[in-house]
C-alpha angles and dihedrals in degrees: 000000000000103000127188131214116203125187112170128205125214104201127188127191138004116313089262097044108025147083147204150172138236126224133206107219104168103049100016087221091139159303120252132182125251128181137151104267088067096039089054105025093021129228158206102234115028123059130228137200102258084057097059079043084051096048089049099048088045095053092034091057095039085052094045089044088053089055100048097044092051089046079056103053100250107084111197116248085207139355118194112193129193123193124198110191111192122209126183111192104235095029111042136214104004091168172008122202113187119199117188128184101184124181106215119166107218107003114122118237091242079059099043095055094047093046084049094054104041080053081054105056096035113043113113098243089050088048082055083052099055089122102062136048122278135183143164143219117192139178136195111216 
């Protein structure tokens, strides 16, 4: 079954002086601001692109981990993911730094890291992401 996301943005102004929101579709779950100043000086209370980049790589890698580590036999009790997506004005998206901290009863570390970093390479959203740097930090509890 092919399935489609859609999110739609209303945006009003020029990039300097503007301002939009986002929209969930698909889920409904919410609409969020967005507007140049966060997305070029950051902020705690308006999104940007690179952080709905950063809550899809975080949930993509974190599905496609769970997988793996179950394929594997040692399926994770919990797996808590972290994505730092990293954007330069003038140059764009430079990055995505995953860091994981997985509880998984019985898998050796050696294990643990390959099955990371195969999740890592070949989750959908990091395969989006062919274009930019991505690494990743885990660690076994």
């Amino acid at each position: 079954m092919t399935v489609t996301s859609e999110a739609t943005t209303l945006w009003n102004g020029g990039l300097i002086d503007g301002s939009g929101q986002v929209a969930f579709r698909s889920s409904g779950i919410g609409t969020f601001d967005v507007n140049w100043k966060a997305r070029s000086e950051g902020s705690t209370s308006v999104t940007t692109p690179e952080e709905l980049i950063a809550a899809a790589h975080s949930s993509c890698f974190s599905m496609a981990f769970s997988a793996a580590l179950a394929e594997n036999g040692t399926p994770p009790e919990s797996i808590d993911t972290t994505a730092s997506v990293t954007f330069t004005p003038g140059t764009g998206i430079t990055g995505s730094h995953l860091n994981v901290n997985a509880v998984v009863p019985g898998l050796e570390r050696e294990a643990f890291d390959r099955i990371a970093a195969d999740a890592k390479a070949n989750c959908p959203v990091s395969k989006a992401l062919a274009g930019i740097d991505i690494t990743l930090e885990a660690t076994l509890a």
